[in-house]
C-alpha positions as CSV (number, residue, x, y, z in Angstrom):
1,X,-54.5,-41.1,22.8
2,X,-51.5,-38.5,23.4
3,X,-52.4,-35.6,25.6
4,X,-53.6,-32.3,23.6
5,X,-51.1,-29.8,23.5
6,X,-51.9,-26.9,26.0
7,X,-50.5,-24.3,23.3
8,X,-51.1,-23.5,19.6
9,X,-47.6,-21.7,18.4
10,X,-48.6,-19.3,15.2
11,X,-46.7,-20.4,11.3
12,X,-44.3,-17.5,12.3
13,X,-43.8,-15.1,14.8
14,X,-41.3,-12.1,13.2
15,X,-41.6,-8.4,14.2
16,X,-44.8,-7.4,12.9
17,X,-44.8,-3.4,12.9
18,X,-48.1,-1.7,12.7
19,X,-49.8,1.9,13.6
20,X,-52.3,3.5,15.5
21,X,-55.5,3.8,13.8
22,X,-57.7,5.2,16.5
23,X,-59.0,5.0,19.8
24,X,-62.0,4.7,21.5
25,X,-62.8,4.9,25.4
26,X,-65.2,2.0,26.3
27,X,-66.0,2.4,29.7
28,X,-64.8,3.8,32.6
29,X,-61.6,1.1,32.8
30,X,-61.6,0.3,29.3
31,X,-59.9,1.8,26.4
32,X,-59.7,0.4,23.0
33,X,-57.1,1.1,20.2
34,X,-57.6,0.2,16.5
35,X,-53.8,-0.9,14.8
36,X,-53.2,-1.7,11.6
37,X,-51.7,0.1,8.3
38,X,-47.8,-0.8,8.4
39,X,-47.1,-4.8,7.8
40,X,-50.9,-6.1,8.9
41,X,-51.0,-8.1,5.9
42,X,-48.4,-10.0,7.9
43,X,-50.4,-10.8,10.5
44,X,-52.4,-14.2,10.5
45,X,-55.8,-14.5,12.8
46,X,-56.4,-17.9,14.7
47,X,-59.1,-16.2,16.5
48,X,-59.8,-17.6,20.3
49,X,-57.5,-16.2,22.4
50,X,-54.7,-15.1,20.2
51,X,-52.3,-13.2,21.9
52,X,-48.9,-11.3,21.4
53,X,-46.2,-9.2,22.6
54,X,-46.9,-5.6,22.2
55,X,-43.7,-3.5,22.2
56,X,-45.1,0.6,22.9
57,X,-43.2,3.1,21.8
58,X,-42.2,4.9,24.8
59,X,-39.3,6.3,24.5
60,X,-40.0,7.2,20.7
61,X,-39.7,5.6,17.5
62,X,-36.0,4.6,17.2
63,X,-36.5,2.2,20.7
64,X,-39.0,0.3,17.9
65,X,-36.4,0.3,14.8
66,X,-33.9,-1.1,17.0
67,X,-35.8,-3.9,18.6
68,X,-34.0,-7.6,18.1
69,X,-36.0,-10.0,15.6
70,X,-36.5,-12.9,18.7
71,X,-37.5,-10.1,21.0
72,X,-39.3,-12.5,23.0
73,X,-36.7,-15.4,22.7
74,X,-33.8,-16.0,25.3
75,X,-31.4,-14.6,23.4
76,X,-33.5,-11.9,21.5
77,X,-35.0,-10.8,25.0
78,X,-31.8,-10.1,26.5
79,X,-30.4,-7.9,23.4
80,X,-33.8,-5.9,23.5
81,X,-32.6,-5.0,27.3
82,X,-29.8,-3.8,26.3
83,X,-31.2,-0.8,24.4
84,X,-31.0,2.0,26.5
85,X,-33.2,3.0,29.2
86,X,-35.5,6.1,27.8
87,X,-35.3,4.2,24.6
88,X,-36.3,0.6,25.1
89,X,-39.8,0.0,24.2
90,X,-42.3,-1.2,26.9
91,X,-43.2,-4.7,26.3
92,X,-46.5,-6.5,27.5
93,X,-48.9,-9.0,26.5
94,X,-52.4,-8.8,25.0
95,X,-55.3,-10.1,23.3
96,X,-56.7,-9.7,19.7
97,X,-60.1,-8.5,20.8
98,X,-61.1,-8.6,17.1
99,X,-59.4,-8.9,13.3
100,X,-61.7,-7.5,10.4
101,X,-60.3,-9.0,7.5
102,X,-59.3,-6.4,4.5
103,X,-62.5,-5.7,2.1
104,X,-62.4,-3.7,-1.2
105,X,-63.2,-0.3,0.7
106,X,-60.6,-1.1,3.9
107,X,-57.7,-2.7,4.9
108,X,-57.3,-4.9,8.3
109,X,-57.4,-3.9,11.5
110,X,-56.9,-5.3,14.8
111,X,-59.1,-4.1,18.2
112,X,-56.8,-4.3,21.6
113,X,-58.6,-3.9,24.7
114,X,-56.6,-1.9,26.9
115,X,-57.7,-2.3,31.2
116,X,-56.7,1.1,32.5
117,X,-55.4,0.9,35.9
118,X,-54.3,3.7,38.5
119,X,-54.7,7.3,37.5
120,X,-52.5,9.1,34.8
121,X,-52.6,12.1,36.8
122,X,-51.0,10.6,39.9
123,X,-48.5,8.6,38.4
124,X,-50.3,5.8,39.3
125,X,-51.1,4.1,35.8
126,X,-48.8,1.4,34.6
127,X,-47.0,2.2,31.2
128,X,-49.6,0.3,28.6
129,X,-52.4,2.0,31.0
130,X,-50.8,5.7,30.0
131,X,-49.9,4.5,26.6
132,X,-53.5,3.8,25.8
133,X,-54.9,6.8,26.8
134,X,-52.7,9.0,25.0
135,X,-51.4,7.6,22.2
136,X,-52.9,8.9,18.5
137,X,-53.4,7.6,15.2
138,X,-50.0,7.5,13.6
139,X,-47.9,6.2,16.0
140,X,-46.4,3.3,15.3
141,X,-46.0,-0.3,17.4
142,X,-44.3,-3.7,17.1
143,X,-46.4,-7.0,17.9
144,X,-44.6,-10.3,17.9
145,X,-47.8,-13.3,17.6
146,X,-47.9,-16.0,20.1
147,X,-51.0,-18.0,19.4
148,X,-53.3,-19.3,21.6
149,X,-53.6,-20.4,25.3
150,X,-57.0,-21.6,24.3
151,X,-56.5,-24.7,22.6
152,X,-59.6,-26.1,20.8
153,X,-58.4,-29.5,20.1
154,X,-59.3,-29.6,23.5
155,X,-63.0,-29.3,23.1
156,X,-65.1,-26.8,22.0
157,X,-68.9,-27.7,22.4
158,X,-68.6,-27.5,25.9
159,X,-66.9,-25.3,27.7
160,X,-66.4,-23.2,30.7
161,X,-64.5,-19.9,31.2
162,X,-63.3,-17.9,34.1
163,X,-61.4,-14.4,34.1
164,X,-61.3,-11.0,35.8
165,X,-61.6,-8.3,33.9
166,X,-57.9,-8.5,31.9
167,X,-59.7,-12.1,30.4
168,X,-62.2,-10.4,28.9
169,X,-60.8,-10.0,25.1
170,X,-59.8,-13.6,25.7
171,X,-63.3,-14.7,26.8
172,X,-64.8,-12.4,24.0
173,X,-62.6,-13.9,21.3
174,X,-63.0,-17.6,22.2
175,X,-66.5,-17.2,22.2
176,X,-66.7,-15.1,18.7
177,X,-64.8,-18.2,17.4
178,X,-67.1,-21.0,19.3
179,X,-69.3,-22.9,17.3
180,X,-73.1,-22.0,16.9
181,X,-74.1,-25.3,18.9
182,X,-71.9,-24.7,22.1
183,X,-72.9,-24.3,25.2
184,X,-71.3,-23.7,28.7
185,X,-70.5,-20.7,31.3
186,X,-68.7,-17.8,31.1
187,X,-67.8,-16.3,34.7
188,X,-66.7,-12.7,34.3
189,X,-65.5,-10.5,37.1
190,X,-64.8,-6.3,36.7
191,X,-64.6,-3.5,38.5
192,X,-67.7,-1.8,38.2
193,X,-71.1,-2.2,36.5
194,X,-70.2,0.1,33.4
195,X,-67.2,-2.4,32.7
196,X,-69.6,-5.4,31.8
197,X,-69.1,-5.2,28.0
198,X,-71.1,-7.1,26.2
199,X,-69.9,-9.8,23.7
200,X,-70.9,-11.9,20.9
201,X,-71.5,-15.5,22.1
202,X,-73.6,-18.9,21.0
203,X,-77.3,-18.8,22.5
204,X,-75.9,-22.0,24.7
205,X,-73.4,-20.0,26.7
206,X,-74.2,-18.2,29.6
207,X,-72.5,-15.4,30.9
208,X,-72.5,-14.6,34.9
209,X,-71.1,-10.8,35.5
210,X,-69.4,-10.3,38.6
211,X,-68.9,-6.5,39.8
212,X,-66.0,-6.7,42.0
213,X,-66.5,-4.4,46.0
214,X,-63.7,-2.0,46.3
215,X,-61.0,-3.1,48.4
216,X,-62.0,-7.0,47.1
217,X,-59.0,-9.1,45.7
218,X,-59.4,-9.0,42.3
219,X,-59.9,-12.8,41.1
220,X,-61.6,-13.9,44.0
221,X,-65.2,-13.2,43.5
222,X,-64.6,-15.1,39.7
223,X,-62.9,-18.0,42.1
224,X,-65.6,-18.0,44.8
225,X,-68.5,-18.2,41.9
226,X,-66.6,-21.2,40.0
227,X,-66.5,-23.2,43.3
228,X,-70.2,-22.7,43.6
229,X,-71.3,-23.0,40.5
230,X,-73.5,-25.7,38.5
231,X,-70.7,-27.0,35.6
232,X,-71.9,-28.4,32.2
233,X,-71.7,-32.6,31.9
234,X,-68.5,-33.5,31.7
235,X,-66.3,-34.0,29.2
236,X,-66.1,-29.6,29.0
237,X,-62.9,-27.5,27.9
238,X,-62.1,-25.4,31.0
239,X,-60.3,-21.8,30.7
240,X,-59.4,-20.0,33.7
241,X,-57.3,-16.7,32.8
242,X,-56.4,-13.2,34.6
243,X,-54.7,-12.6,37.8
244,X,-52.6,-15.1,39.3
245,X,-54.5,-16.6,41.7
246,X,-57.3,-17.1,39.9
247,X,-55.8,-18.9,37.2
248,X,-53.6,-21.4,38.9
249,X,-56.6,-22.0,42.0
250,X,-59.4,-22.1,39.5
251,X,-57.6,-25.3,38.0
252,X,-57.3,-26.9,41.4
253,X,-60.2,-26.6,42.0
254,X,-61.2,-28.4,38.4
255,X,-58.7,-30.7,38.5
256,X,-59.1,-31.5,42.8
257,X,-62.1,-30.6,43.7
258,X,-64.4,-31.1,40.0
259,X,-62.5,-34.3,38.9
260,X,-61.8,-32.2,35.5
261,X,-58.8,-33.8,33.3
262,X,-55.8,-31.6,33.6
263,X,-55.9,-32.1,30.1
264,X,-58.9,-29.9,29.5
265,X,-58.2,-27.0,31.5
266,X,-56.2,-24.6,30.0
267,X,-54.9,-21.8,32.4
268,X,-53.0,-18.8,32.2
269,X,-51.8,-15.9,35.1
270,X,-51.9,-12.9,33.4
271,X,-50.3,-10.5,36.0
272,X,-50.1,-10.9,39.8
273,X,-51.5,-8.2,42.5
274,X,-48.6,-6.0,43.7
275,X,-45.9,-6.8,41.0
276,X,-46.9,-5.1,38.3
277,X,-43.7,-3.3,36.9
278,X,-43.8,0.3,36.3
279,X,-42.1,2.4,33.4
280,X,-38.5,3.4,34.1
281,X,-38.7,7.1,34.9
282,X,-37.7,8.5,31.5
283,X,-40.1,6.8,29.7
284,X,-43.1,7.9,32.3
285,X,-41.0,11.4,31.7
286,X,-41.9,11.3,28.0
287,X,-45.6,9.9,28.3
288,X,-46.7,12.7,30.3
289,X,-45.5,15.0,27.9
290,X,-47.3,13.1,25.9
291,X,-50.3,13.5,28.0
């Protein structure tokens, strides 16, 4: 039988633009912000991990009018850098935490869980970081779907997932979208106590929180508890996501040290410690006076 496909590409994947509907401050590193309004109808849920390209309007609206319809294709990537610095939108990835579906009293909406790094204050927050906590209802985005890293032609009744705390809408949304009957282990790391949010999940699927020590690598308690940890009968679907290291040495360890197929482990490195890549100053400029 051919290998499973590690990726699930959406029907289409146009511009998508969309607004602010509100915001709500989770804990003390999360921040959630409701879209929708605009062209939601466009949007199609998969569920899982479904994931796009969020452009934030930074340096105003007119950065998100003039954005390229293949923003993130070769070609459409490189004409979205040539828009102006101050103007160019900030692009980065994230998760669909949760799609509610229109009903006859409201129209769809779309949860993204926003991790909220560094300090505001400071200047050290990234862009979506500062973005998140002061953007308002009205203000308009662009999303371009991706699909899923999570693919569940590769198994679903058994599985085992692995992230630090930028996973966590993933790990959320693959288990909202799990069948009653699976089981497995989810392995969760965050920063502190108050970031362990809770999730929807099937009875057979245990969670193990992880609250990371300060000055602790993030990833590597998540890494140290998947090496030491008791793993369902194989075969399982494995899912290691987050920072860097954690996603590409939790599948070595499946694959090397487990005997896991490396067809059932799907992995992704979200961001890796000390590269993240800051605003260009004009558009740092114009969120604090935003702030």
């Amino acid at each position: 039988m051919a290998p499973v496909p590690r990726l699930v590409k959406p029907d289409t994947q146009g511009l998508v633009h969309l607004q602010v509907l509100r915001t709500e401050r989770l804990s003390p590193h999360w921040m959630r912000v409701t879209l929708g309004g605009g062209e939601i109808d466009r949007f199609r849920p998969m569920g899982y991990d479904q994931w796009f390209r969020l452009f934030l309007p930074l340096g105003g609206d007119e950065g998100l009018d003039r954005l390229p319809a293949k923003a993130n294709k070769m070609f459409g990537y490189l004409k979205y850098l040539r828009i102006p610095d101050g103007v160019r939108p900030v692009m980065r990835n994230y998760t669909v935490r949760a799609y509610r579906p229109a009903t006859a009293d409201a129209a769809a909406e779309i949860d993204v869980d926003f991790v909220l790094h560094g300090s505001a204050a400071d200047g050290t927050a990234g862009p979506a970081s500062r973005w998140a906590e002061s953007c308002r209802a009205g203000e308009s985005v662009v999303i371009i779907d991706e699909g899923l890293t999570f693919n569940p032609d590769r198994g679903t009744d058994r599985v085992v997932l692995v992230a630090d705390e930028t996973g966590l809408p993933a790990v959320a949304g693959i288990c909202a979208s799990l069948p009653a009957h699976a089981t497995g282990l989810a392995i969760v790391e965050v920063p502190s106590s108050e970031d362990a949010l809770d999730f929807s999940r099937p009875d057979g699927l245990t969670v193990q929180w992880i609250v990371r020590d300060h000055g602790v690598a993030p990833g590597a308690l998540a890494l140290q508890a998947l090496q030491q940890a008791t793993l369902p009968d194989a075969p399982f679907h494995a899912y290691t996501v987050g920072e860097q290291a954690l996603a590409t040495e939790g599948r070595r360890h499946l694959v090397g040290g487990r005997g896991v197929s490396k067809d059932h482990v799907s992995f992704c490195g979200y961001w890796r410690i000390g590269t993240a890549s800051p605003a260009p100053k004009s558009q740092r400029a114009t969120a604090e006076a935003h702030s």
